[in-house]
ROKOLLO-811706 format. One line per 2 residues: number of its first residue (from 1); their letters; for each residue x, z, y of C-alpha. Coordinates in steps of 0.2 Angstrom, whole numbers, padded with zeros to 4 digits. Layout:
N
NUM> a> X/Z/Y | ...
***
This chain:
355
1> xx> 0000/0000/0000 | 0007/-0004/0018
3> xx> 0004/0004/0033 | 0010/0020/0030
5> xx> 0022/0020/0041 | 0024/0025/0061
7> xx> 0034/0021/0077 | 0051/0011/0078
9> xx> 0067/0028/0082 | 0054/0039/0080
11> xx> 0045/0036/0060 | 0036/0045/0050
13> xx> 0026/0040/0033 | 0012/0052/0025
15> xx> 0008/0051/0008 | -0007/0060/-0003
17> xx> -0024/0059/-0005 | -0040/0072/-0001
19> xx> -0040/0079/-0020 | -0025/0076/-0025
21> xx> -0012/0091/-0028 | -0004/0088/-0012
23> xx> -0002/0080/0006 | 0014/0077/0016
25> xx> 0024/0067/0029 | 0043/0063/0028
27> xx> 0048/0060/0046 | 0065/0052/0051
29> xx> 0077/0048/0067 | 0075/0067/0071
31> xx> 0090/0071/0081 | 0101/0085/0073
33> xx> 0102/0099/0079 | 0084/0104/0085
35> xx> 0078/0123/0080 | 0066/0118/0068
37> xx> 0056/0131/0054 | 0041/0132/0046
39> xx> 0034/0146/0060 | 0038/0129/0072
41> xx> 0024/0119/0062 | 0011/0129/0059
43> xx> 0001/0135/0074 | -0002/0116/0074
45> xx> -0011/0116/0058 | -0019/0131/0060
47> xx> -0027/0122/0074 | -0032/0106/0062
49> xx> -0036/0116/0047 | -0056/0115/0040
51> xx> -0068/0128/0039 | -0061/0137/0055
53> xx> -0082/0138/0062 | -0098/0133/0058
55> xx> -0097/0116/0066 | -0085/0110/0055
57> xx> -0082/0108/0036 | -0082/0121/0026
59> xx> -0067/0117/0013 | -0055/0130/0013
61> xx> -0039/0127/0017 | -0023/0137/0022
63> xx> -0014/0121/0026 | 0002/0128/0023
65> xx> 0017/0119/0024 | 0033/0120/0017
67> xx> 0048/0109/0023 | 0058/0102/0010
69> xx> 0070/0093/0017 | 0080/0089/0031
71> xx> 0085/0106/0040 | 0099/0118/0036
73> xx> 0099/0138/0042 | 0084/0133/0055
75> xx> 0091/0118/0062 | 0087/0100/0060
77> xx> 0104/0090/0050 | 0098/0072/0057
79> xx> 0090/0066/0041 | 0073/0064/0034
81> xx> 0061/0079/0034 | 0050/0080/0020
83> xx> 0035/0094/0023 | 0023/0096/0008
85> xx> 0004/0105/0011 | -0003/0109/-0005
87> xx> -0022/0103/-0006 | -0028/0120/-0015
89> xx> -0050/0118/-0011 | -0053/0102/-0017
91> xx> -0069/0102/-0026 | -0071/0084/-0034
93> xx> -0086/0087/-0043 | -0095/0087/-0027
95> xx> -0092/0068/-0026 | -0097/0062/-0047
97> xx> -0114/0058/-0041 | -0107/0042/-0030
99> xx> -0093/0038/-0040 | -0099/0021/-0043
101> xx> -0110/0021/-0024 | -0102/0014/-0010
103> xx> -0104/0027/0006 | -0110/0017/0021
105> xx> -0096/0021/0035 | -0084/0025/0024
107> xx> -0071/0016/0018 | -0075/0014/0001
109> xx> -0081/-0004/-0002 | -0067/-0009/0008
111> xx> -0053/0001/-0001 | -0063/-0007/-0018
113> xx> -0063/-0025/-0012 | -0045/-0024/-0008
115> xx> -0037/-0015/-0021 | -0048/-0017/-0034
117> xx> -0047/0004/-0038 | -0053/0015/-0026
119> xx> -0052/0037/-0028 | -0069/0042/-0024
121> xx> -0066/0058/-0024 | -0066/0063/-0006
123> xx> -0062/0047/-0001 | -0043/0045/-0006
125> xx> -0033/0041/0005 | -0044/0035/0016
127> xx> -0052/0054/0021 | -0046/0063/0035
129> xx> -0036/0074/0026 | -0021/0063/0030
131> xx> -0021/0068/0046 | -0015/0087/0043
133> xx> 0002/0077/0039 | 0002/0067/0057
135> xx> 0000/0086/0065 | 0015/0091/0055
137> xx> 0025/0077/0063 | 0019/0078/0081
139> xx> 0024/0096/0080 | 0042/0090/0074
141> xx> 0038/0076/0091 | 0036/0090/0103
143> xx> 0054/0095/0099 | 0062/0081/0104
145> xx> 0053/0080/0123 | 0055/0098/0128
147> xx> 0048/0096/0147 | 0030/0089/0141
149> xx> 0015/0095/0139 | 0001/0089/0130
151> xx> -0017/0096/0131 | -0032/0089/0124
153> xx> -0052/0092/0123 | -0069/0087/0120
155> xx> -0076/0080/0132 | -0094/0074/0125
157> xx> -0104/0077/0108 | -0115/0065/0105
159> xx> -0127/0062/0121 | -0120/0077/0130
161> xx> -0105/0076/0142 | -0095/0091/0152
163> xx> -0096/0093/0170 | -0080/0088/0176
165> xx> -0081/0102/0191 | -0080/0114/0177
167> xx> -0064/0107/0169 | -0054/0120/0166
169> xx> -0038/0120/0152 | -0039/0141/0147
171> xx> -0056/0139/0141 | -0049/0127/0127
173> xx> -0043/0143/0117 | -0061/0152/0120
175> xx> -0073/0141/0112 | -0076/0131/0094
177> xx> -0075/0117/0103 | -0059/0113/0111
179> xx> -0068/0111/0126 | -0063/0114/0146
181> xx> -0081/0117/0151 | -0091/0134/0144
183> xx> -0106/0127/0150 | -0105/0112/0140
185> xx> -0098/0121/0125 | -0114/0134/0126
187> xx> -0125/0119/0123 | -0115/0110/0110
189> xx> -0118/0124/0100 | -0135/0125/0101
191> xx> -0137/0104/0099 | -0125/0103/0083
193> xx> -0133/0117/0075 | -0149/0107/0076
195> xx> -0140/0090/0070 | -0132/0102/0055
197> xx> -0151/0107/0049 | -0158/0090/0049
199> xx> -0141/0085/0038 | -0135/0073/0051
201> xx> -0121/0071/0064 | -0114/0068/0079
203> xx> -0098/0060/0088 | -0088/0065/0100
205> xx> -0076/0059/0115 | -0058/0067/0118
207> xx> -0046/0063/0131 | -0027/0069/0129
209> xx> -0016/0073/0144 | 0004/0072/0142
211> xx> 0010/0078/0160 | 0029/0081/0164
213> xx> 0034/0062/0158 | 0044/0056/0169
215> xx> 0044/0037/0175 | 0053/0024/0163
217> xx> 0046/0026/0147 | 0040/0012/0140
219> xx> 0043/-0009/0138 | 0037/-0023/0141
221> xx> 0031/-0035/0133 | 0026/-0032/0117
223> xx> 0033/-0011/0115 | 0020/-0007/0131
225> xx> 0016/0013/0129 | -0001/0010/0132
227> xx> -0003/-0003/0119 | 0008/0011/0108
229> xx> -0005/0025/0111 | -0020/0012/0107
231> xx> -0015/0010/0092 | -0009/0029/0088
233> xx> -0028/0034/0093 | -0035/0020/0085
235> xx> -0027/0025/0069 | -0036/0042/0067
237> xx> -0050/0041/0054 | -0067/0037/0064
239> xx> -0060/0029/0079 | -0069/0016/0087
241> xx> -0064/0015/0105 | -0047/0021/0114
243> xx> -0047/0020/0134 | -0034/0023/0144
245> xx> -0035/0030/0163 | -0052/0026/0171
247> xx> -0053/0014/0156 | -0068/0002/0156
249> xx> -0075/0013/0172 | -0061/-0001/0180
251> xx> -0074/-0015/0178 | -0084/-0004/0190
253> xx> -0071/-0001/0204 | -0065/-0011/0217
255> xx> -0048/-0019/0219 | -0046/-0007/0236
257> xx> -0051/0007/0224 | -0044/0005/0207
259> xx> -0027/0003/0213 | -0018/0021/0214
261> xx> -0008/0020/0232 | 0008/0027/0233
263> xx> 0017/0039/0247 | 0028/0047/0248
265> xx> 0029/0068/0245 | 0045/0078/0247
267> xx> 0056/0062/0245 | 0048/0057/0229
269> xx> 0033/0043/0227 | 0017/0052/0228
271> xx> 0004/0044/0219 | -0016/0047/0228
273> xx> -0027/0044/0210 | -0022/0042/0193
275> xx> -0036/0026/0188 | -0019/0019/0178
277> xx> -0018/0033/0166 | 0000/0036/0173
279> xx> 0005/0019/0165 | 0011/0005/0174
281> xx> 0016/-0011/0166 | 0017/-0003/0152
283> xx> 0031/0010/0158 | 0028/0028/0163
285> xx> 0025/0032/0182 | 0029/0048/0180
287> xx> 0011/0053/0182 | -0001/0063/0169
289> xx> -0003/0049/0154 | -0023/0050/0151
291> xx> -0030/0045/0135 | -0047/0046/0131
293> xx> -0053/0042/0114 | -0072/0040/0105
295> xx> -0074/0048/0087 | -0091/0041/0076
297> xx> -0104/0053/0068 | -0097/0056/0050
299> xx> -0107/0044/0038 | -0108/0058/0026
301> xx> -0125/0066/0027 | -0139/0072/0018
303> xx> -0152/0061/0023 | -0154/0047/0011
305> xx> -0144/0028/0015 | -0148/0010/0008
307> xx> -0130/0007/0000 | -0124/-0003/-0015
309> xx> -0115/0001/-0031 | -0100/-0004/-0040
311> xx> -0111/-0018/-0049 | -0119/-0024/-0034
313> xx> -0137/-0016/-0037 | -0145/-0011/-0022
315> xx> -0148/0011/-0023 | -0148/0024/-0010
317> xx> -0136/0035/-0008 | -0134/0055/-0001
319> xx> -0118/0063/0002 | -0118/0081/-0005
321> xx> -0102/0093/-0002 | -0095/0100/0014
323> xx> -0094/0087/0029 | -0091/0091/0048
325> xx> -0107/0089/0057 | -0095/0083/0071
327> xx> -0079/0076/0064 | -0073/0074/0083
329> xx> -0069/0093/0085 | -0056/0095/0071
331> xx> -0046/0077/0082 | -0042/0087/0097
333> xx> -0026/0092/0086 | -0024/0076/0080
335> xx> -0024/0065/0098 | -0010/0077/0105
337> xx> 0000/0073/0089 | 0000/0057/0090
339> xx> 0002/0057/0108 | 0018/0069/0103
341> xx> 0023/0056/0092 | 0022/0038/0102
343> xx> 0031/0049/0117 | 0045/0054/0106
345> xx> 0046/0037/0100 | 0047/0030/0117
347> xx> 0059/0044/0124 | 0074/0039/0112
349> xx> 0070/0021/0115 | 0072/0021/0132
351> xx> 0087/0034/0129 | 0095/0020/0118
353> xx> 0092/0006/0130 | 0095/0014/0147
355> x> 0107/0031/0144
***
């Protein structure tokens, strides 16, 4: 299978499936050097890990990762990381009842027509189980670019958006939401608990911030960090739309609007808005990068759906086991690490090519 594989200095490749033994990452062109343990990975899984509130699946697990390779006395050596996290919830029996069903949504007829095989059980490879891997190697990515910091929240859940007025980064930690705005986060609650009762679900919109970049990341034509983070978001199970600064607000706005003027503020350029994301041409300007990023409803639900089965007879199918009512919350984590990841990449890039 191809694809496994991320970034160009800064790689990593995941491997493992939902119920298999184990999931992990093995992540290269780490510089040596680096304090790096265990305790420096895991506040970013805990983050990630299921069952953590009532809005999200109930699978249990620890998400405890071990690294195998690639550090010596609590510093990195300069050669490939391997971290293991042992998969130790996995309740494949919940999924025998569609092993020959095809989940609308889900990747499962794809993965079939393709490969000819598929895992059903939780959906393989294809389940977002993966993604606890990508967390473990954007933690190793915030090592490399000490200086940044990247923040992330929800934004909207299904119809309902935040007031921006109320945006506020310490309320992240306060709420089962990731969310900036209490208000918002009060009457999330109340809304998903409604979708969770009727055995549906709902989407979600994050937006990442990276601040403390500094202009020059980035190249043209084709190594543009905007078109990097697109596909870094894109990539996250259930994405379907990946915006950048105002995004397609742009359409909206004025030439005399949508262009961010520049002065100048104690003898450095001072941008006045940030529609560009803090991307210019594909290079850093050394303002906040903005990345906003739209998460489907989970296709996994109770109520019943016209699917087809392995021999092409049309059925219907229901999804039993534990889902997230709102897959969207659990990619808060998920979008600074791959934000983590694409700026690391770009960092030693632009290191290699300019000193």
């Amino acid at each position: 299978m191809s694809g496994n594989r991320f970034g160009t200095l800064f790689q990593y490749q995941t491997w493992g499936e939902s119920h298999g033994p184990a999931i992990g990452v093995v992540v290269d062109g780490v510089p040596p050097r680096l304090n790096l343990t265990e305790a420096d990975i895991q506040p970013f899984l805990d983050k990630r890990k299921p069952g953590t509130s009532r809005f999200v699946t109930q699978r249990r697990e620890d998400d405890i990762v071990k690294i195998l390779s690639g550090t010596f006395e609590g510093q990195t050596t300069g050669t490939p990381i391997s971290l293991m996290i042992e998969n130790t919830d996995a309740k494949s029996k919940d999924y025998s009842d569609i092993k020959d069903k095809f989940r609308p949504g889900h990747a499962d007829f794809t993965y079939d027509a393709k490969y000819g095989i598929r895992d059903y059980r939780g959906g393989g490879r294809s389940s977002a189980r993966e993604t606890a891997s990508r967390v473990a190697a954007g933690a190793i990515a915030r090592k490399i670019i000490p200086g940044v910091t990247i923040r992330a929240a929800v934004t909207q859940i299904g119809p309902h958006k935040i007031n921006r007025d109320n945006w506020d980064w310490s309320q992240i930690d306060q709420n089962d939401f990731f969310t900036v705005d209490k208000d918002a986060a009060a009457k999330w609650a109340d809304y998903l608990d409604d979708v969770r009762k009727a055995g549906s679900s709902a989407g979600a919109i994050i937006e990442v911030h990276a601040s403390g970049v500094p202009a020059g990341w980035g190249a043209p034509v084709y190594d543009k960090l905007d078109a990097d983070l697109a596909k870094a978001m894109m990539s996250i199970n259930a994405v379907k739309a990946v915006e950048i600064g105002a995004g397609f607000e742009v359409v909206t706005l004025g030439g005399e609007i949508n262009s961010d003027d520049i002065r100048m503020k104690d003898g450095k350029p001072d941008f006045q808005t940030n529609n560009a994301g803090g991307i210019l041409g594909g290079i850093s300007s050394g303002q906040d990068i903005v990345v906003r990023f739209a998460v489907k409803p989970t296709s996994s639900i109770l109520t019943p759906k016209a699917t087809i089965d392995t021999s092409g007879h049309e059925t219907e199918i229901v999804t039993k086991g534990r889902h997230d009512p709102c897959v969207g919350i659990r990619a808060v984590p998920i979008g600074e690490a791959m934000m983590a990841c694409v700026l690391a990449d770009h960092f030693l890039r632009h290191k290699a090519q300019c000193g």
